[in-house]
Backbone as CSV, one residue per row, in Angstrom:
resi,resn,N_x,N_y,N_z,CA_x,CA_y,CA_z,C_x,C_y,C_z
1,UNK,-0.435,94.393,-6.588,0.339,95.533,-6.125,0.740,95.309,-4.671
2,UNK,1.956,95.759,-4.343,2.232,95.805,-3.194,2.288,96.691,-1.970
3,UNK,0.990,97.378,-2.428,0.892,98.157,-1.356,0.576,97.930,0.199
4,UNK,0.729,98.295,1.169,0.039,97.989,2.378,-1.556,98.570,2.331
5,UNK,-2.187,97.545,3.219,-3.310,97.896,3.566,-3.582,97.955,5.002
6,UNK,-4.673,99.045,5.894,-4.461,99.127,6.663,-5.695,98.036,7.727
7,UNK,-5.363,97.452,8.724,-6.550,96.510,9.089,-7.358,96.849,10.376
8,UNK,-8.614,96.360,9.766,-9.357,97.172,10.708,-10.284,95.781,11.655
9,UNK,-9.846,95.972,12.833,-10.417,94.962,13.336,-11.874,95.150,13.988
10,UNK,-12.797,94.270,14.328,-13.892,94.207,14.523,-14.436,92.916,15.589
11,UNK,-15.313,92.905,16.732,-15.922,92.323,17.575,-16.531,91.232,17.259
12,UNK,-17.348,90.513,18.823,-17.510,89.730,18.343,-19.730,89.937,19.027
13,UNK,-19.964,91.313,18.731,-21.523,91.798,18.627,-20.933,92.351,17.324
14,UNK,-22.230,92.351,17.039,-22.749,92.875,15.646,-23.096,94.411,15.647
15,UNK,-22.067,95.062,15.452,-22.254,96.313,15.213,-21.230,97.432,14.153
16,UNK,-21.768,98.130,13.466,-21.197,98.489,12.415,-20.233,99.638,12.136
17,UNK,-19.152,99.710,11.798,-18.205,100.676,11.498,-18.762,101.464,10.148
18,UNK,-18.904,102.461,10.091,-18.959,103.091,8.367,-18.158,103.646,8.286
19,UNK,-17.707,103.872,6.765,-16.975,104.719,6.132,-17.278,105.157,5.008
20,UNK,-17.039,106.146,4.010,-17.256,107.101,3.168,-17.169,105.592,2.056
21,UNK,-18.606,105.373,0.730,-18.746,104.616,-0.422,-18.721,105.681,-1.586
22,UNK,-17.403,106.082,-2.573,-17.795,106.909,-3.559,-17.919,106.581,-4.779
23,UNK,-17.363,104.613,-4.996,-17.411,104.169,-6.158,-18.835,103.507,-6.488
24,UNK,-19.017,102.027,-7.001,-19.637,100.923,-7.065,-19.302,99.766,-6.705
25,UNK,-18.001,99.768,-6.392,-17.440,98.027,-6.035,-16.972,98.433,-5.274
26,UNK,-16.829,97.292,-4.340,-15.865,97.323,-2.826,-15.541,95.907,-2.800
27,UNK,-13.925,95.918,-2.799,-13.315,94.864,-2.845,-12.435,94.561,-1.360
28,UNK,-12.468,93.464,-0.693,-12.141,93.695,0.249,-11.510,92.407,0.850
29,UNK,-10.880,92.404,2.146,-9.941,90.741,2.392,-10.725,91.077,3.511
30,UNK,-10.885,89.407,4.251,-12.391,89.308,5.754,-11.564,88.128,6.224
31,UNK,-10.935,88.010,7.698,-10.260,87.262,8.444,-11.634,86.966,9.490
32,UNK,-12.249,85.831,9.518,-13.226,85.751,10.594,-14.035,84.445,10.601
33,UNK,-14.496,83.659,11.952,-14.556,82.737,11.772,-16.444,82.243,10.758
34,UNK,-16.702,83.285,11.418,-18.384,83.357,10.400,-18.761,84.611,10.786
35,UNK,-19.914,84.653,10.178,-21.036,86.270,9.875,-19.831,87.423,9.654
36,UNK,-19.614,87.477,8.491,-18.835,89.116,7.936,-20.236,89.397,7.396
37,UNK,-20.171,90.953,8.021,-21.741,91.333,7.107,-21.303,93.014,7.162
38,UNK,-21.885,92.984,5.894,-21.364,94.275,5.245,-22.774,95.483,4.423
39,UNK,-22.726,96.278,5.062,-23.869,97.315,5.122,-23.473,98.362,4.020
40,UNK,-24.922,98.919,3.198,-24.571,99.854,2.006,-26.128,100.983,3.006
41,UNK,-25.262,101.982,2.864,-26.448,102.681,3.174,-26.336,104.309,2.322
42,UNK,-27.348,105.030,2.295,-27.180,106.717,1.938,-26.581,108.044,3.225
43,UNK,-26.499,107.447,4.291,-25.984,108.182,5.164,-25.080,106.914,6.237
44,UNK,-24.567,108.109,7.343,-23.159,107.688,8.574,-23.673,106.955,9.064
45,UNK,-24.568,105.697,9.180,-25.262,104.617,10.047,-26.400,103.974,9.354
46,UNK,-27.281,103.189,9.668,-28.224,102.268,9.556,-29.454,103.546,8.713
47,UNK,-29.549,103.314,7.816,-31.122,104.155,7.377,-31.668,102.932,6.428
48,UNK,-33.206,104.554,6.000,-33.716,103.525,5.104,-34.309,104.016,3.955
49,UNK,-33.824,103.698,2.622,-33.576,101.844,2.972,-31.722,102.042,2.955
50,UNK,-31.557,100.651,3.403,-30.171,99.889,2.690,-30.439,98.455,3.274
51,UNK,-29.156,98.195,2.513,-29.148,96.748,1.996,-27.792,96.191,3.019
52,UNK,-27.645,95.005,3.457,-26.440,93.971,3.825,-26.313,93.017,3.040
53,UNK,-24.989,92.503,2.857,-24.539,91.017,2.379,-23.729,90.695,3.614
54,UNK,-24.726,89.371,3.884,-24.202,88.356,5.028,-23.220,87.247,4.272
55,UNK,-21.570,87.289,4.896,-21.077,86.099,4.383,-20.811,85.136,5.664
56,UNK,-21.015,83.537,5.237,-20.771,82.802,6.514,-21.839,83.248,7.498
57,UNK,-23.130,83.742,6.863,-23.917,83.671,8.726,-24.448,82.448,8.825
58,UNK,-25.743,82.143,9.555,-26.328,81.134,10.104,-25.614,80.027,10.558
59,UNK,-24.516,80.763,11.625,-23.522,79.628,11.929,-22.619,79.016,11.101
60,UNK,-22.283,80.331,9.981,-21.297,79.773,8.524,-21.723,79.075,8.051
61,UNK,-22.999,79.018,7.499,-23.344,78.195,6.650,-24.475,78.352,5.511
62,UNK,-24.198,79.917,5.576,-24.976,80.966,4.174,-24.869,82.034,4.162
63,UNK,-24.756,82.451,2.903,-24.852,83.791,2.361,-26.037,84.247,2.202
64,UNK,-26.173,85.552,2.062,-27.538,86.413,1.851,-26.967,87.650,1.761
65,UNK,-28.376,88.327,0.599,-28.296,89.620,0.226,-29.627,90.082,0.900
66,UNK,-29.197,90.921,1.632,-30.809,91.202,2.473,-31.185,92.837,2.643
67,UNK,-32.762,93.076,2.534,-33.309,95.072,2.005,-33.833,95.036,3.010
68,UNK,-33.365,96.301,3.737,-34.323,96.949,4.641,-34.570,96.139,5.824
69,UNK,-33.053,95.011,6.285,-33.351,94.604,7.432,-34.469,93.226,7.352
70,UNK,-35.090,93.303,6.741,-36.087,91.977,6.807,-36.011,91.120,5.172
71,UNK,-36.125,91.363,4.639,-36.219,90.601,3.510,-34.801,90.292,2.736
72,UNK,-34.607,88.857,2.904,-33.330,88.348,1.958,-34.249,87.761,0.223
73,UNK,-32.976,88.897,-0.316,-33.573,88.874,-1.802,-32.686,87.587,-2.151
74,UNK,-31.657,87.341,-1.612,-31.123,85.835,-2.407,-30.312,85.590,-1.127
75,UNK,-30.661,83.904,-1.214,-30.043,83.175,-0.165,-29.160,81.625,-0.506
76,UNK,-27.771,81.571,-0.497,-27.403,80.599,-0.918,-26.317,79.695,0.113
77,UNK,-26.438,78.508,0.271,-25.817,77.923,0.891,-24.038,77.934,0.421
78,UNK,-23.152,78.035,1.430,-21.701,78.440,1.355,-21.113,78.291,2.203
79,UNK,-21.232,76.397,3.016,-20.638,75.903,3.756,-18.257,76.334,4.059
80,UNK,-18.408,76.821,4.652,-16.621,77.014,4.600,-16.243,78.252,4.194
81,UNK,-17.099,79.452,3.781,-16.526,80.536,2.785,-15.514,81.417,3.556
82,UNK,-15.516,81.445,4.592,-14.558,82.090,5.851,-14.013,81.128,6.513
83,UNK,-12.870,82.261,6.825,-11.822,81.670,7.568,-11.189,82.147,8.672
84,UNK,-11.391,81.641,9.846,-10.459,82.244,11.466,-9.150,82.596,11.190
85,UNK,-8.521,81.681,10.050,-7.174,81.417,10.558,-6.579,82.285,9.387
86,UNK,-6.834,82.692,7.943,-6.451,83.822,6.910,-7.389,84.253,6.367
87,UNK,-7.089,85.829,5.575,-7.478,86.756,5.247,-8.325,86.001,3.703
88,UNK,-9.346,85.961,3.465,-10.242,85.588,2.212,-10.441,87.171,1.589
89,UNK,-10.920,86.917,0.304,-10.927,88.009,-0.782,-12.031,88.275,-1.052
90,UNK,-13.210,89.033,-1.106,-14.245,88.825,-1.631,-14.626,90.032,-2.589
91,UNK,-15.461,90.439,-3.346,-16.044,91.909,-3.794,-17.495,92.493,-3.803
92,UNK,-18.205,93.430,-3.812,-19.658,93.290,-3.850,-19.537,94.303,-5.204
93,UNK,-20.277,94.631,-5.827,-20.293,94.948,-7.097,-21.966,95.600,-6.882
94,UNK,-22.283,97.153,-6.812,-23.312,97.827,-6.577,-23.885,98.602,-7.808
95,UNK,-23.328,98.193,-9.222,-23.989,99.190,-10.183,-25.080,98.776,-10.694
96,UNK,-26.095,99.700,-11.416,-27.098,99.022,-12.022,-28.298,98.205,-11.522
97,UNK,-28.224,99.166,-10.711,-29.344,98.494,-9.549,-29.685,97.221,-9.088
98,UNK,-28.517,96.606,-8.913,-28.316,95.018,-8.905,-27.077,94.956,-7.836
99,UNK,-27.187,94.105,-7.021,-26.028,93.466,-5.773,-25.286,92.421,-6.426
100,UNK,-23.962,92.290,-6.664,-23.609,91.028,-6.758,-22.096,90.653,-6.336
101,UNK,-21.949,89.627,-5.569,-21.063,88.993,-4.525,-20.157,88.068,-5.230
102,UNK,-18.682,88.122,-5.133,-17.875,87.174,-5.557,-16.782,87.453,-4.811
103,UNK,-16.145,86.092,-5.299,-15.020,85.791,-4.317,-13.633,86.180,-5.177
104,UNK,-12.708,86.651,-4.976,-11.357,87.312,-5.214,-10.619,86.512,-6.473
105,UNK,-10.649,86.374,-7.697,-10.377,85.693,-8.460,-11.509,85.316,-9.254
106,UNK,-12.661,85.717,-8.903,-13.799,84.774,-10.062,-14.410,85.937,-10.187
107,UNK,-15.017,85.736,-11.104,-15.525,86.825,-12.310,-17.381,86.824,-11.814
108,UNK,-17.692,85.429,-12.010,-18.846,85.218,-11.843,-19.286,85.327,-10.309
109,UNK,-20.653,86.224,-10.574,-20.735,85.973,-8.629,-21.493,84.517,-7.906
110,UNK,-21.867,84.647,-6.628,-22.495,83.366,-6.154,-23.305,84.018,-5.451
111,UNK,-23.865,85.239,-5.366,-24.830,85.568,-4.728,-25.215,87.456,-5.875
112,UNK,-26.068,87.336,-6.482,-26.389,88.089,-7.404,-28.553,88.473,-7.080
113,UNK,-28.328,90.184,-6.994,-30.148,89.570,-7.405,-30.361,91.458,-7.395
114,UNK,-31.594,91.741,-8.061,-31.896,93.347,-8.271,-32.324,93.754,-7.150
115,UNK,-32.630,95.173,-6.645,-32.746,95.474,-5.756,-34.187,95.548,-5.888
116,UNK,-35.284,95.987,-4.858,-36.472,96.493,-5.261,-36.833,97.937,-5.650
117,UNK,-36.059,98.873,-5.175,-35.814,100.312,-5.313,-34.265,100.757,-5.761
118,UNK,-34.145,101.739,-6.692,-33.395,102.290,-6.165,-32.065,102.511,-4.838
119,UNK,-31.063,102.584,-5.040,-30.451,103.073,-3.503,-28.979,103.485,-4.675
120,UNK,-28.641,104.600,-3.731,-27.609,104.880,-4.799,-26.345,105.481,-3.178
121,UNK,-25.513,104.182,-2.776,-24.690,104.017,-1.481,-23.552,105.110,-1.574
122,UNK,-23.876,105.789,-0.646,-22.497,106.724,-0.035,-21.679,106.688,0.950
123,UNK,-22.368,105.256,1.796,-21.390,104.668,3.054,-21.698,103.437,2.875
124,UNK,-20.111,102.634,3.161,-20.576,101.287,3.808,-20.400,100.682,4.959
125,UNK,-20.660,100.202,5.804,-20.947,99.760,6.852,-20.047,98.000,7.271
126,UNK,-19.062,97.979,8.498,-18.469,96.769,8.135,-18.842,95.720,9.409
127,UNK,-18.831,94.301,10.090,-19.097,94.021,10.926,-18.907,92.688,11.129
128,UNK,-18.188,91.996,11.858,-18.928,90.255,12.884,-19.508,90.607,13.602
129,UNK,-19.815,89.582,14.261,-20.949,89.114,15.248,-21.396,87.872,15.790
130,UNK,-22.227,88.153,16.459,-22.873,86.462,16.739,-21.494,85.333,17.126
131,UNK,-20.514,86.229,17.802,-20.294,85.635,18.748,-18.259,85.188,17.947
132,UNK,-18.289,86.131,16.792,-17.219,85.840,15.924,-16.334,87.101,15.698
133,UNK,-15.484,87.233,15.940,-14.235,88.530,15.844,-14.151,88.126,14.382
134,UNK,-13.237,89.751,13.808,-12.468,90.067,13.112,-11.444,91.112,12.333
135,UNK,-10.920,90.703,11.396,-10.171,91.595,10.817,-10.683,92.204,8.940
136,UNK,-10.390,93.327,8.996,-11.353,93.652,7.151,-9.562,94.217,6.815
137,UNK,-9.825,94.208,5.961,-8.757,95.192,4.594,-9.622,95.309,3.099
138,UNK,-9.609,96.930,2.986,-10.457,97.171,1.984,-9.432,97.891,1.113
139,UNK,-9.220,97.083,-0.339,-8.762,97.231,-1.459,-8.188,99.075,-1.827
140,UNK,-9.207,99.916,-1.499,-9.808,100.820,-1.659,-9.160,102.307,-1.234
141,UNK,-8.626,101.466,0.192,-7.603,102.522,0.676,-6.339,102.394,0.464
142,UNK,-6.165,101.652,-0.099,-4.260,102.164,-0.663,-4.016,103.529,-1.159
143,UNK,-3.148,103.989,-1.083,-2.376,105.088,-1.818,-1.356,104.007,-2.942
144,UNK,-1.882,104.419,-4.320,-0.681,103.868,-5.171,-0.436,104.831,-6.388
145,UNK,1.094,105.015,-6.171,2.175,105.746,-6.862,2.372,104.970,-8.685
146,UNK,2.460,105.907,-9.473,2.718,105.923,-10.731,3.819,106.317,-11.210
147,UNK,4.901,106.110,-11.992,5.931,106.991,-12.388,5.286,107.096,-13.518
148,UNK,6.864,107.997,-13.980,6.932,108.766,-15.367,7.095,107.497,-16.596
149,UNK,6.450,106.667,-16.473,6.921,105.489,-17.319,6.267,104.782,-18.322
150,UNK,4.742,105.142,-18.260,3.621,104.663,-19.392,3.507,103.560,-19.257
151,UNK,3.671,102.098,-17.928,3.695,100.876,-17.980,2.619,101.018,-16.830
152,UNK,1.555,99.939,-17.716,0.522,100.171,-16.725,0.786,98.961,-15.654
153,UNK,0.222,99.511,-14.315,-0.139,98.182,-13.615,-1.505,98.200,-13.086
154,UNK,-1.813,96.878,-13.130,-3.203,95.692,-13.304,-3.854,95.511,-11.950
155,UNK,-4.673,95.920,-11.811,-5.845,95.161,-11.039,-7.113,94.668,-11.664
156,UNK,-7.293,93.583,-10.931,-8.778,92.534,-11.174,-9.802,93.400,-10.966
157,UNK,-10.946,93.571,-12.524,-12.147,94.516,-11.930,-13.056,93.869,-12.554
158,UNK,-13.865,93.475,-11.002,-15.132,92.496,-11.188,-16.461,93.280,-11.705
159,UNK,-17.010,94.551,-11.427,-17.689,95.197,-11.851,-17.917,96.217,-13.059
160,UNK,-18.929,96.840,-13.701,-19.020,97.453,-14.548,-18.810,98.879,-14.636
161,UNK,-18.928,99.236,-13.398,-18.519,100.827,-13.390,-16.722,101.272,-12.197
162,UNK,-16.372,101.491,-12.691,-14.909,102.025,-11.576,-14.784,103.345,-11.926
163,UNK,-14.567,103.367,-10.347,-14.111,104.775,-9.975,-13.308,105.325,-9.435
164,UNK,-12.232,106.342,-9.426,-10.937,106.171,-9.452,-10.437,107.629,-8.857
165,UNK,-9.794,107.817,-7.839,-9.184,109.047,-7.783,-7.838,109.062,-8.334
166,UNK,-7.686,110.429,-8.962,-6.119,110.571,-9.598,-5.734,111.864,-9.011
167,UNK,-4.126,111.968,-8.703,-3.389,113.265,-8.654,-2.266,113.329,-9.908
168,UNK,-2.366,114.183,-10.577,-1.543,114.322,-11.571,-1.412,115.388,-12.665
169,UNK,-0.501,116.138,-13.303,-0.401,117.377,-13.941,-0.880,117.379,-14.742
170,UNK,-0.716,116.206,-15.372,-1.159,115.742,-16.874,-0.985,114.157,-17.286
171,UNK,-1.772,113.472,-18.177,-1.854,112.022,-18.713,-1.358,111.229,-17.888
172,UNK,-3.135,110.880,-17.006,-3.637,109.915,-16.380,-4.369,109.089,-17.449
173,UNK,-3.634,108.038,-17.421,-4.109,106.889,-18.558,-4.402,105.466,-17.967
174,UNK,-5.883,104.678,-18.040,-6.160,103.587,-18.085,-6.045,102.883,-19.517
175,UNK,-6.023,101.458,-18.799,-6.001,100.551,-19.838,-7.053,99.173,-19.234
176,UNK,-8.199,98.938,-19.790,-8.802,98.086,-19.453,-8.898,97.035,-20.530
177,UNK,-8.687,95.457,-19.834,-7.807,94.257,-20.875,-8.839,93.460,-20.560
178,UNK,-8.870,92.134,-20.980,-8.583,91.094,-20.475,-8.191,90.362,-19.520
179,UNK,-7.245,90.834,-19.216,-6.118,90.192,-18.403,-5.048,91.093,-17.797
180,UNK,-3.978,90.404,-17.130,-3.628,91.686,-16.218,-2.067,92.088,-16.841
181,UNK,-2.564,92.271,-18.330,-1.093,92.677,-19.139,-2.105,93.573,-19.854
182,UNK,-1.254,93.877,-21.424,-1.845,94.292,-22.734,-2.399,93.194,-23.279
183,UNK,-3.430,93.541,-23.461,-4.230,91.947,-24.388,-4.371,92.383,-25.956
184,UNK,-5.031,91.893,-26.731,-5.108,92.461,-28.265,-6.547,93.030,-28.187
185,UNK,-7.060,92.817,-27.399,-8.570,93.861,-27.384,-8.252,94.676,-26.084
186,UNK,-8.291,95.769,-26.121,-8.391,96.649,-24.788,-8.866,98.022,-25.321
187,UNK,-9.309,98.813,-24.051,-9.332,99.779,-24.115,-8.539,100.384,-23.480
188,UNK,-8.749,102.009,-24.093,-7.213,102.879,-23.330,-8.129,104.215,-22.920
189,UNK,-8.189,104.678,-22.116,-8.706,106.268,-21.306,-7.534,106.692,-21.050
190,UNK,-7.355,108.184,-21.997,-6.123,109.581,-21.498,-6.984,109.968,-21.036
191,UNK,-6.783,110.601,-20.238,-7.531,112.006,-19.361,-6.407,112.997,-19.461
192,UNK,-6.627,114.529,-19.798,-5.440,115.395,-19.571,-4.149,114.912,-20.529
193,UNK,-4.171,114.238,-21.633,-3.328,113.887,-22.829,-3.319,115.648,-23.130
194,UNK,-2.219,115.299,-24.573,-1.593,116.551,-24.949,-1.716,117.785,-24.578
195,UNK,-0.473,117.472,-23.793,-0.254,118.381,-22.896,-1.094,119.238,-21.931
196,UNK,-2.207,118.179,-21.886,-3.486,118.432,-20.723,-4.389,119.337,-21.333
197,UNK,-4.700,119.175,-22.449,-5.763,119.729,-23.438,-6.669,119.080,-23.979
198,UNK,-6.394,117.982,-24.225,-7.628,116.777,-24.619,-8.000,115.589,-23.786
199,UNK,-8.739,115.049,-24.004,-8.651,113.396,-23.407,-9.109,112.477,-24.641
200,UNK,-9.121,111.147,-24.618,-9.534,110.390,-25.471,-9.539,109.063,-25.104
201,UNK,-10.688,108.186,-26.064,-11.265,106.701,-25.710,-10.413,105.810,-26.909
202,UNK,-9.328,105.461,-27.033,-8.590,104.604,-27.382,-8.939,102.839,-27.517
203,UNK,-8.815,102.212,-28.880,-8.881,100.666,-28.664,-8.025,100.020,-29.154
204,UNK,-7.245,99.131,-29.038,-6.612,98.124,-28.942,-5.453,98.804,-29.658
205,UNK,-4.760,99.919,-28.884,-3.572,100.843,-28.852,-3.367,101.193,-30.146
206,UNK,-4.532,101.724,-30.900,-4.405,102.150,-32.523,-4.966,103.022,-32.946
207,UNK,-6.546,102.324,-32.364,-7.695,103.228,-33.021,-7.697,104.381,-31.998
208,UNK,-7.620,105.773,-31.868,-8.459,106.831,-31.047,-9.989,106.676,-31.946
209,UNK,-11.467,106.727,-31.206,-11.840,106.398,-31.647,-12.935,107.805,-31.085
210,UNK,-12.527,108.677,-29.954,-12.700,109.736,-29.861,-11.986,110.528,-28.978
211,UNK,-12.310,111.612,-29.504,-11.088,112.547,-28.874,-11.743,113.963,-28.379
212,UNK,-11.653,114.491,-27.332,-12.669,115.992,-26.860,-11.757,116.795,-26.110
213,UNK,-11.930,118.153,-26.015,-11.102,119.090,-26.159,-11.819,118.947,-24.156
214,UNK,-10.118,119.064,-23.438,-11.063,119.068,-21.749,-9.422,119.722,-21.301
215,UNK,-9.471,121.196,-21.347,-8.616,122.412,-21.276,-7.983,122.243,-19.652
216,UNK,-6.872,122.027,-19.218,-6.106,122.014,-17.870,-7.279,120.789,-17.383
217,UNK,-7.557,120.146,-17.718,-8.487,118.845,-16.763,-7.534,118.318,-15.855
218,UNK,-6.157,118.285,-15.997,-5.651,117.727,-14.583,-4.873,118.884,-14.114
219,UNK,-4.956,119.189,-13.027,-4.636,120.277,-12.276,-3.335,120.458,-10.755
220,UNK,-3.031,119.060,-10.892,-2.309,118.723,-9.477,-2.895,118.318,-8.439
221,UNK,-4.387,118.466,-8.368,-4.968,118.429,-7.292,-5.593,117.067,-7.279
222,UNK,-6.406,116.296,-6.459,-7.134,114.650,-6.633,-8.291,115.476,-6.878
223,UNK,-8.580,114.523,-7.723,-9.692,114.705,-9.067,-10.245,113.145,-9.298
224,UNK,-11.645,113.269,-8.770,-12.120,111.822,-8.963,-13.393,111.731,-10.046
225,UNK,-13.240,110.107,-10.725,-13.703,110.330,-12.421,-14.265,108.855,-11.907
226,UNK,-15.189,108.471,-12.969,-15.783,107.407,-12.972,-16.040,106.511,-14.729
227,UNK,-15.890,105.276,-14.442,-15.736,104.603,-15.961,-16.556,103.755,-16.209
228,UNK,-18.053,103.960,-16.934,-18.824,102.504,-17.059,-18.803,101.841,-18.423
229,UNK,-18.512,100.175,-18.235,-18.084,99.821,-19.401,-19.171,98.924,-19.868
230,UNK,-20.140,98.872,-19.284,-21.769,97.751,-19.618,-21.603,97.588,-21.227
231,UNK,-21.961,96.640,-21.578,-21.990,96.190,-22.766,-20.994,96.966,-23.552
232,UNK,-19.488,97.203,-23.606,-19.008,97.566,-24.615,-19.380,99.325,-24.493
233,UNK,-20.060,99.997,-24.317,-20.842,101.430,-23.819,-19.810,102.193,-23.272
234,UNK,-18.327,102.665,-23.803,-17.476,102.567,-22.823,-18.083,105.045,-22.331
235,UNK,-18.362,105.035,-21.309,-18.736,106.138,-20.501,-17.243,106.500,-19.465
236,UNK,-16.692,108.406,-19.974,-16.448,108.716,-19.110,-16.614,109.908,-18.116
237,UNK,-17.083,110.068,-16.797,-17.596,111.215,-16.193,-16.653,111.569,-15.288
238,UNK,-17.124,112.485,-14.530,-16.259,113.600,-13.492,-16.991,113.058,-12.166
239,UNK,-16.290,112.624,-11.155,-17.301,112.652,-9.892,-18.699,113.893,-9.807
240,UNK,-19.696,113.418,-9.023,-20.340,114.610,-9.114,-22.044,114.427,-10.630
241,UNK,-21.080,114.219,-11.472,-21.757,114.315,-12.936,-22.302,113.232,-13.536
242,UNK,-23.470,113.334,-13.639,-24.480,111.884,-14.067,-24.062,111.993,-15.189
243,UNK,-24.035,112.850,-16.400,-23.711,113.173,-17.845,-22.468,112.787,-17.973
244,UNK,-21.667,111.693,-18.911,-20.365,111.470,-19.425,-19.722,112.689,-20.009
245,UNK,-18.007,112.828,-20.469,-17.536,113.795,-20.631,-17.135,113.365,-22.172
246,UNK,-16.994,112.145,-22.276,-16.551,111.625,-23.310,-17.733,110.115,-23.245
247,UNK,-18.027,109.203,-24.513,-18.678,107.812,-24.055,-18.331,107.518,-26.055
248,UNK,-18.451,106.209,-26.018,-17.986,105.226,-27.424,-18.486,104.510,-26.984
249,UNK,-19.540,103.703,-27.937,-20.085,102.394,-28.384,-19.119,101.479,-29.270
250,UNK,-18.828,100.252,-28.718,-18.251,99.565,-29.106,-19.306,98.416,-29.759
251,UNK,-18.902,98.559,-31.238,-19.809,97.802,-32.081,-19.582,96.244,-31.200
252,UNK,-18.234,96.012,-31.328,-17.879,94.300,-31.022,-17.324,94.626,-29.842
253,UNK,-18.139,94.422,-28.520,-17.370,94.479,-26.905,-16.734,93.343,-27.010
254,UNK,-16.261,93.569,-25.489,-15.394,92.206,-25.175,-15.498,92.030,-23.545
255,UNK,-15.259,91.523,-23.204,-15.034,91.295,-21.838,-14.035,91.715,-21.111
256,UNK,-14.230,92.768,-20.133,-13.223,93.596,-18.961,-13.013,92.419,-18.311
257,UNK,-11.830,92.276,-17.923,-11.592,91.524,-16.119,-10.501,92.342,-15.671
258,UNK,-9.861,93.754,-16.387,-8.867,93.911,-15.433,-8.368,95.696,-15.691
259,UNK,-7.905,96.522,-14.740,-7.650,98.080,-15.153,-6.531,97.831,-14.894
260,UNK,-5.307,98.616,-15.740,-4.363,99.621,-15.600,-3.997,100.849,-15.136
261,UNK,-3.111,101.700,-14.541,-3.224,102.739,-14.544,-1.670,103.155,-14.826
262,UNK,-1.678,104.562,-14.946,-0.112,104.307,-15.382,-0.034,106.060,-15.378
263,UNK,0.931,106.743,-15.563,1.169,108.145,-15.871,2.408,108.010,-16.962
264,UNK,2.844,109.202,-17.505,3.920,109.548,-18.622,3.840,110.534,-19.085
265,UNK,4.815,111.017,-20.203,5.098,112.067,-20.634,5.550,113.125,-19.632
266,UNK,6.276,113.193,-18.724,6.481,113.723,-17.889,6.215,113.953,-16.480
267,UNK,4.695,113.299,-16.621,4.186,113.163,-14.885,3.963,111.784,-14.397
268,UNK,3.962,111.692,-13.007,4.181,111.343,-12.239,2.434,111.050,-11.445
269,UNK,2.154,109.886,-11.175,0.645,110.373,-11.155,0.491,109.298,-9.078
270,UNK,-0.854,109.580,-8.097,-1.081,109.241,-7.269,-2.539,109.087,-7.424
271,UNK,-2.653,107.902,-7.241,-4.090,107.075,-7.348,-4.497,106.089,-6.054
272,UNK,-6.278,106.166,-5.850,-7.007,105.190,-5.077,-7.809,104.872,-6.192
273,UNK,-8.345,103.767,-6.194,-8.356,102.739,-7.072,-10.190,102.115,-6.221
274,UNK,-11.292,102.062,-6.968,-12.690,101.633,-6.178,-12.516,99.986,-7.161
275,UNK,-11.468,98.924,-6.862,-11.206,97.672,-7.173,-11.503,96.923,-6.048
């Protein structure tokens, strides 16, 4: 997508910017020559516990997922992973009580490991240091526009749960593929379908496979929802709500790598996107 993103630059001490975490993934571009390190915490600064992922520290020349300030739960060598001179891609992926780190295009991470507790992140925290400037762009803050047109467009989603703000009157629809088209296995989420009276969990643009009565659910106003797709389990909730509103077991899953979003039937929809 071509949206702008806005860039946020950063020093060269180690100290941390936060901002508001409401999804599970944070996808993000890191211009810097080493140590990008990136903080998950439950409140506006440093508590405890939370967790960092160091990319490029020890003089650029490792990664780490590290609790509570002292203990790195996984440490892997990653000679080159940053760059002074352009913007690199990376994602952290926070569901399921598990950290896991990849780079902008790969599926699989290179720095993965469980947490010891619990932590369930409502800020994250951004930063160089040690003697290295930089620049962040986080995926996260775009504003992106939908027409009246039912053609979805694609982003790469490395994690299992997304979370999504929508503005729209009626039928806010995902499509989660394969790939960053229609594939022959996908799933489809209406929210606010006919005529903003139902929603439904759709597969491979045929089967409705359930359908629940959710009366004016889109309202005009931003309305943020959350989607976990772990094993095929496809779950959907309301910000706010541990309990799904709708959820389908998929006998034969498949593998997510990518969301849609799209509006139609008359509206017009405005979305942030936790990709």
């Amino acid at each position: 997508m071509a949206e702008e993103m806005a860039t946020h630059d950063t020093g060269d001490e180690k100290h941390y910017r936060y901002k508001p975490f409401a999804g599970q993934t944070l996808r993000f571009l890191v211009k810097a020559a080493h140590d990008c390190h990136i903080s998950f915490t439950t409140e506006e600064g440093e508590s405890d516990p939370m967790y960092e992922v160091f990319l490029g520290g020890w003089e650029g020349q490792y990664s780490a997922v590290r609790f509570k300030k002292t203990d790195d739960l996984v440490k892997e060598s990653t000679p080159d992973i940053l760059s002074a001179d352009e913007f690199r891609e990376f994602w952290i992926a926070t569901d399921h009580n598990e950290v896991r780190v990849g780079k902008g295009g790969e599926y699989a991470p290179f720095l993965s490991c469980s947490l010891p507790e619990p932590l369930n992140p409502t800020f994250f925290g951004f930063s160089t240091g040690w003697g290295a400037t930089g620049a962040f762009q986080f995926f996260h803050e775009r504003d992106i526009a939908t027409e009246d047109k039912l053609e979805y467009r694609y982003e790469p989603l490395y994690g299992d749960t997304f979370t999504f703000t929508v503005t729209c009157d009626h039928d806010a629809h995902l499509g989660f593929t394969m790939g960053p088209e229609h594939t022959p296995l996908m799933y489809e989420v209406f929210i606010g379908g006919w005529s903003n009276q139902n929603s439904a969990i759709r597969k491979n643009k045929e089967t409705t496979v359930i359908k629940v009565p959710t009366p004016d659910e889109c309202c005009g106003a931003a309305k943020t929802y959350w989607v976990n797709l772990r094993g095929g389990h496809v779950r959907v909730g309301r910000q706010g709500e541990t309990d799904p509103f709708m959820e389908w077991q998929d006998p034969e899953p498949f593998k997510v790598t990518h969301v849609g979003v799209c509006t139609g039937w008359g509206a017009c929809g405005q979305w942030k996107l936790d990709v």
